[in-house]
Backbone as a chain_set.jsonl record, in Angstrom:
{"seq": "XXXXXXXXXXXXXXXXXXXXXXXXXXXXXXXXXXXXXXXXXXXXXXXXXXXXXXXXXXXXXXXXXXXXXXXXXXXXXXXXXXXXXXXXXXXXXXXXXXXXXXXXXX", "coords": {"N": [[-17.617, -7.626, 5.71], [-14.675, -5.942, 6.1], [-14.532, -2.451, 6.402], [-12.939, -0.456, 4.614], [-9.85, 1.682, 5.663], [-7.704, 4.371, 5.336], [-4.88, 6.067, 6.259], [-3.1, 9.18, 6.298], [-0.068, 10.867, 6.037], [2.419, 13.393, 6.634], [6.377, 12.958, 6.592], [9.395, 13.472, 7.847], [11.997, 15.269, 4.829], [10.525, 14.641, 2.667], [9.176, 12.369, 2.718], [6.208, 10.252, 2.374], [3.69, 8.603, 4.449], [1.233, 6.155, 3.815], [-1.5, 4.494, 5.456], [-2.976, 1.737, 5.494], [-5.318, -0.334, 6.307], [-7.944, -2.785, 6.444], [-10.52, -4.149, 4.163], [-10.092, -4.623, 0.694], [-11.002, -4.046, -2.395], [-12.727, -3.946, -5.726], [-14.669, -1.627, -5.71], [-13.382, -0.066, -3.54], [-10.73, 0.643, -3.554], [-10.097, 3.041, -4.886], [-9.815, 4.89, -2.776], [-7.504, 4.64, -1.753], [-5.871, 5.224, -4.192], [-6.678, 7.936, -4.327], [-5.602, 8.952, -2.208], [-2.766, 8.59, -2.273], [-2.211, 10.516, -4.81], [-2.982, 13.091, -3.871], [-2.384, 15.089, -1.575], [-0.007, 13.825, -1.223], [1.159, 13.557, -3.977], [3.807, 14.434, -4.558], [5.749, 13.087, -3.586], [9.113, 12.28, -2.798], [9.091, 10.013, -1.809], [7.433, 7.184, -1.432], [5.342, 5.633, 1.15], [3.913, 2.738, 1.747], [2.243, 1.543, 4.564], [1.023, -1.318, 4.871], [0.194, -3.683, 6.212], [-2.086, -3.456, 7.938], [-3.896, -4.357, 6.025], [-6.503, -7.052, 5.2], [-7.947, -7.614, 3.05], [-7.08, -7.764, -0.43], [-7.642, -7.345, -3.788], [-7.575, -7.862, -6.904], [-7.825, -5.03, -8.146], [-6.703, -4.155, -6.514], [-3.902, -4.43, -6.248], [-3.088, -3.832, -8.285], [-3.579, -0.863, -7.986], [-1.394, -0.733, -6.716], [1.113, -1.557, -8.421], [0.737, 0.561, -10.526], [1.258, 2.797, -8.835], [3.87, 2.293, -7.809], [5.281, 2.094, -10.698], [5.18, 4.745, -10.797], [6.58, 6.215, -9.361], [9.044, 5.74, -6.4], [8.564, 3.708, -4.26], [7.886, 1.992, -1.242], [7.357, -0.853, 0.483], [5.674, -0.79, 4.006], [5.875, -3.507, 6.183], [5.581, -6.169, 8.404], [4.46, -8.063, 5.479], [0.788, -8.819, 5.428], [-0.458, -12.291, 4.989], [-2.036, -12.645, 3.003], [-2.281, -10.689, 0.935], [0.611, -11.293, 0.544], [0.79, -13.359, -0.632], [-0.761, -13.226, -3.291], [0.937, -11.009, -4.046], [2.965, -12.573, -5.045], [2.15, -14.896, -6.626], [0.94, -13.722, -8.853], [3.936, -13.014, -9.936], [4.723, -10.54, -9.223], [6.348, -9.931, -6.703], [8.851, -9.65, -6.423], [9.422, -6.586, -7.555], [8.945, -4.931, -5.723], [10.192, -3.282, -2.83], [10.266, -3.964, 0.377], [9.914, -3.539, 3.29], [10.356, -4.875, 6.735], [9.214, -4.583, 10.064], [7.464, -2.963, 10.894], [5.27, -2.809, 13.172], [2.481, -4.999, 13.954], [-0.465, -4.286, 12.604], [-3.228, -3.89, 14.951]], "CA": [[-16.475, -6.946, 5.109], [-14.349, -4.774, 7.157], [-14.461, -1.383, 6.168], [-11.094, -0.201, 4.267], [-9.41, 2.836, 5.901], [-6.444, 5.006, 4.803], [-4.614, 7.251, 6.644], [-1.858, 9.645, 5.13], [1.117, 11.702, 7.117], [4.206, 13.769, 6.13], [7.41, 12.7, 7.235], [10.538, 14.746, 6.626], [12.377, 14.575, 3.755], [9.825, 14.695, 1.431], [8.637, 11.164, 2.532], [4.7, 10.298, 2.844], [3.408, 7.417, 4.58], [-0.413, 5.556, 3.982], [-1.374, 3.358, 6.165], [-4.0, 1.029, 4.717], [-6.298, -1.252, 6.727], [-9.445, -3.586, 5.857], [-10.668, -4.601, 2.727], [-9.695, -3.674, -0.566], [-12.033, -4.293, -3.881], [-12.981, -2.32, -6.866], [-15.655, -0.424, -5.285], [-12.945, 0.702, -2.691], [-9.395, 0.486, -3.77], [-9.66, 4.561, -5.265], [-9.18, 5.375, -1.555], [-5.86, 4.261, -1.983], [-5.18, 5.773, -5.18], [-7.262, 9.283, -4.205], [-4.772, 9.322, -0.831], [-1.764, 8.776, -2.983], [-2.435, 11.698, -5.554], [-3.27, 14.286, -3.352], [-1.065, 15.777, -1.281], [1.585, 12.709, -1.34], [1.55, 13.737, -5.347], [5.121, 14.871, -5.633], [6.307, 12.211, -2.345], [10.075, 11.682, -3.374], [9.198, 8.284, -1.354], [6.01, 7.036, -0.816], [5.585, 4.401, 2.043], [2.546, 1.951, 1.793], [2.073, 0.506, 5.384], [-0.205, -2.66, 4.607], [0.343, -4.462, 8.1], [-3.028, -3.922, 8.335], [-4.763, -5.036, 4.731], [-7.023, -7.942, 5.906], [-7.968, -8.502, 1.73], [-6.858, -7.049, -1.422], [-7.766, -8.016, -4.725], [-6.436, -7.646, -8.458], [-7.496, -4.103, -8.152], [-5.354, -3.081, -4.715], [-2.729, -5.069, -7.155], [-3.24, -2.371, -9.929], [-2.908, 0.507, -7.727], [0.143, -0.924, -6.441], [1.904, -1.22, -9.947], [0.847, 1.747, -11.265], [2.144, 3.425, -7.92], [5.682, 1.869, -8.201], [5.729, 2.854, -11.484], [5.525, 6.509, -11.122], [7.477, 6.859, -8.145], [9.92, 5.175, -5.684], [7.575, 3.446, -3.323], [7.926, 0.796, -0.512], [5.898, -1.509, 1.031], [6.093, -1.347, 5.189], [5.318, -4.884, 6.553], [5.643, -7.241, 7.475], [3.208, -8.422, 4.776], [-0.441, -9.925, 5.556], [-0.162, -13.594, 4.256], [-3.218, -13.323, 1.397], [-1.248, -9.715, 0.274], [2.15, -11.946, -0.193], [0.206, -14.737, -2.157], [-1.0, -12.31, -4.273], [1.896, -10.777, -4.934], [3.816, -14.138, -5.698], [1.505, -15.555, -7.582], [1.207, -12.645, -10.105], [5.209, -12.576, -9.828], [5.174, -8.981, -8.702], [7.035, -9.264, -5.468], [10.214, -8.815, -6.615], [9.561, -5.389, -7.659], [8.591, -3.998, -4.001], [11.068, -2.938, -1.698], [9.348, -4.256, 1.693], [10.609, -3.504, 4.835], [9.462, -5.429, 7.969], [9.787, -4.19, 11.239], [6.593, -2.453, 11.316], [4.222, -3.347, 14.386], [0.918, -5.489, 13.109], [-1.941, -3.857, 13.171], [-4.37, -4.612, 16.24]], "C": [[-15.975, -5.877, 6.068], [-13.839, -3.756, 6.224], [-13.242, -0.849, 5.312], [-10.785, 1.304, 4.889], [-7.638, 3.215, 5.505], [-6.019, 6.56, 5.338], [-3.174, 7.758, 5.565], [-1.011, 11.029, 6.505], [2.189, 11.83, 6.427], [5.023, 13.553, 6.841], [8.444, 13.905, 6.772], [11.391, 14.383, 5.471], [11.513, 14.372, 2.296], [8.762, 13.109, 1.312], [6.982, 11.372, 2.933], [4.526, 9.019, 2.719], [1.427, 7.038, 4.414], [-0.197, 4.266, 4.43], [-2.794, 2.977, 5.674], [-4.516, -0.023, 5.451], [-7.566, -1.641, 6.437], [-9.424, -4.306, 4.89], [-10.999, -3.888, 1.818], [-10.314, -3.646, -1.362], [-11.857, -3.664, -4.449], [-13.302, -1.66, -6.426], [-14.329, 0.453, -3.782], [-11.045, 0.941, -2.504], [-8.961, 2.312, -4.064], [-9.54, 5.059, -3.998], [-7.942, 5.804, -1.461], [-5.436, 4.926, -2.895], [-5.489, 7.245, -4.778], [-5.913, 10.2, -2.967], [-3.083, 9.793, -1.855], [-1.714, 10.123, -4.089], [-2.781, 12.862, -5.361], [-2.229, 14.728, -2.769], [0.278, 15.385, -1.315], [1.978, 12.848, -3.14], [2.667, 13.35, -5.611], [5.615, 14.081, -4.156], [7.858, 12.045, -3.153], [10.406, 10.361, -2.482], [7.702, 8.441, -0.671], [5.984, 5.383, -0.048], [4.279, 3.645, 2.255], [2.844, 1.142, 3.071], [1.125, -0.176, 5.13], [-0.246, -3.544, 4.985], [-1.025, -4.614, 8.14], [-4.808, -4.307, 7.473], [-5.31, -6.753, 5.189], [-7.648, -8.594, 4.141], [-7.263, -7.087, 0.72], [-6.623, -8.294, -2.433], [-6.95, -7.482, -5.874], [-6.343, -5.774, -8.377], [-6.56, -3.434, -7.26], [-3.944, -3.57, -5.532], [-2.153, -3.907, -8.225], [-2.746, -1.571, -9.217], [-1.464, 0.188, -7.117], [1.325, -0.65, -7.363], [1.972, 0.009, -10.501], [1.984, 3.168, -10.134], [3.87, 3.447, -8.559], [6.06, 2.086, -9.266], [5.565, 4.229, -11.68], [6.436, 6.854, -10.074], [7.908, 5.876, -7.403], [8.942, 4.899, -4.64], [7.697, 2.081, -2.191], [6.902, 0.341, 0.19], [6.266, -1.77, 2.358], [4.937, -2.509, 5.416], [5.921, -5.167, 8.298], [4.271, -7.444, 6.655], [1.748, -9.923, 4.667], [-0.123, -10.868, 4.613], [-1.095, -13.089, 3.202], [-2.179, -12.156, 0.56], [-0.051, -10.442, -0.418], [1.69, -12.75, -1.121], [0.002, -13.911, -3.113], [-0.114, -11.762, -5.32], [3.107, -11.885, -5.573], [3.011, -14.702, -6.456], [1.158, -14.936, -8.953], [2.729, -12.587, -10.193], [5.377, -11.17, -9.872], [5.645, -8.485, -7.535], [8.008, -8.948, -5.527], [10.254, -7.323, -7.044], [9.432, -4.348, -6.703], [9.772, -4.584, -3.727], [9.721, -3.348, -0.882], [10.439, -3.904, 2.792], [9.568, -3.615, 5.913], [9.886, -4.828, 9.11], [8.624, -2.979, 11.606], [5.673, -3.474, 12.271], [2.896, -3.896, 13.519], [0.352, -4.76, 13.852], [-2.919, -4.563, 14.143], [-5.716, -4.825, 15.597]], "O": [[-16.694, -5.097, 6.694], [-12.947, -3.98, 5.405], [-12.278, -1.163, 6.011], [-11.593, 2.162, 4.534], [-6.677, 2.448, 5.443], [-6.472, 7.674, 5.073], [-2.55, 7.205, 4.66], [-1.443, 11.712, 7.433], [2.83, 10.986, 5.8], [4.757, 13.855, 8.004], [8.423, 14.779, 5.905], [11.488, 13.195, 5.162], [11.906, 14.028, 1.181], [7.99, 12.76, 0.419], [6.537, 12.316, 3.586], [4.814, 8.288, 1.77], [0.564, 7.742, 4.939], [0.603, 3.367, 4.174], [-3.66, 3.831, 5.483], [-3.908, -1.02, 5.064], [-8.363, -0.747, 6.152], [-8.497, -5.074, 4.634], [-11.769, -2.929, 1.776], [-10.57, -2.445, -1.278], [-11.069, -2.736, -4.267], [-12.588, -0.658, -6.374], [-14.653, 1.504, -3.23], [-10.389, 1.307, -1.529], [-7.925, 2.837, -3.658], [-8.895, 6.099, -4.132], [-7.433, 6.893, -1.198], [-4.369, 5.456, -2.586], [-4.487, 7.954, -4.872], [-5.516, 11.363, -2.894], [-2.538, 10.885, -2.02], [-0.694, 10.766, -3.841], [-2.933, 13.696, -6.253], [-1.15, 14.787, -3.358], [1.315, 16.045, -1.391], [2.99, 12.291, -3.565], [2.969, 12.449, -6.393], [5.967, 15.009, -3.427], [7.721, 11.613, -4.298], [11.492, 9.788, -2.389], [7.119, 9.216, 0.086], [6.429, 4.328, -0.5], [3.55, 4.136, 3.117], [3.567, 0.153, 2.951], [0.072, 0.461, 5.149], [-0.697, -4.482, 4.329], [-1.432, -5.756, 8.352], [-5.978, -4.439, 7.833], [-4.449, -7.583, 5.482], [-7.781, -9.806, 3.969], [-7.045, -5.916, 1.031], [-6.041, -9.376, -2.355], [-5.911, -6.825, -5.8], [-5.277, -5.17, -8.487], [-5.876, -2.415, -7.362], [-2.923, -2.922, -5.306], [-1.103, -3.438, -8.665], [-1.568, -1.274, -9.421], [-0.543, 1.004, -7.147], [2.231, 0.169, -7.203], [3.01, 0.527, -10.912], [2.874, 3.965, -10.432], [4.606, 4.131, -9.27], [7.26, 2.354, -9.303], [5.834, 4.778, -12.748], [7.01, 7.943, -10.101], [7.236, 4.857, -7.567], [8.448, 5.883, -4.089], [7.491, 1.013, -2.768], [5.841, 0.896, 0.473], [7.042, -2.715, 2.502], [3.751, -2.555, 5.087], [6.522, -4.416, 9.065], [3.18, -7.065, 7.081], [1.666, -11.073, 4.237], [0.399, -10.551, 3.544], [-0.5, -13.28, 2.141], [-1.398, -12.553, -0.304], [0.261, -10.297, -1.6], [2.122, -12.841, -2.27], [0.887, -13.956, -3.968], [-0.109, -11.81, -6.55], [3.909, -11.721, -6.492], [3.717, -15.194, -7.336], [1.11, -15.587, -9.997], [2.862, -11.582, -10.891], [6.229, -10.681, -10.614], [5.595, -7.317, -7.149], [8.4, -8.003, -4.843], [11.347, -6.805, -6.814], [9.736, -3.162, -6.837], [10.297, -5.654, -4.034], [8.552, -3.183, -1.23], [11.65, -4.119, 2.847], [8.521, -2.998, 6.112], [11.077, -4.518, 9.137], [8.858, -2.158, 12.493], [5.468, -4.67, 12.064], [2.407, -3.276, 12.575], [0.4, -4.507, 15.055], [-3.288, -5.729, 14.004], [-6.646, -5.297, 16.252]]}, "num_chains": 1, "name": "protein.A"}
């Protein structure tokens, strides 16, 4: 299993980006949510890079939803193939904004 890491950075504007690499699970998805609720709290845009999500399961799914529903949130990509199945197969991609044109992760 590769490790999951999550970085977090202010932009201007009020924006805050997490960048999310590895693997996701139960036991390690509150990363993701702990990053998001701290200082990115009051983000009037929160930017999920997940270029470099290698798995994510139902839970990395959850914190996604619950995200997008509290706040205006996009997803930079382009988006790892198992990530897009995921979200197509639950029909929850139409609700992300994605924007591609981020560099893959090495």
């Amino acid at each position: 299993m590769e490790s999951p890491r999550v970085a977090l950075r202010a932009e201007p504007d009020g924006v805050w980006v997490v960048v999310c690499s590895g693997e996701f699970d139960q036991d390690t998805t509150g990363k993701v949510a702990a990053a998001c609720g701290g200082e990115a709290a009051d983000a009037r845009l929160l930017v999920l890079d997940v270029t470099g999500v290698t798995f994510a399961d139902s839970s990395f799914l959850n914190v996604l939803i619950r995200l997008r529903n509290a706040r205006p949130v996009v997803l930079a990509g382009p988006l790892p193939r198992q990530l897009e199945r995921l979200l197509e197969m639950t029909g929850v991609l139409a609700l992300f904004t994605i924007r591609d044109g981020q560099p893959p992760a090495a």
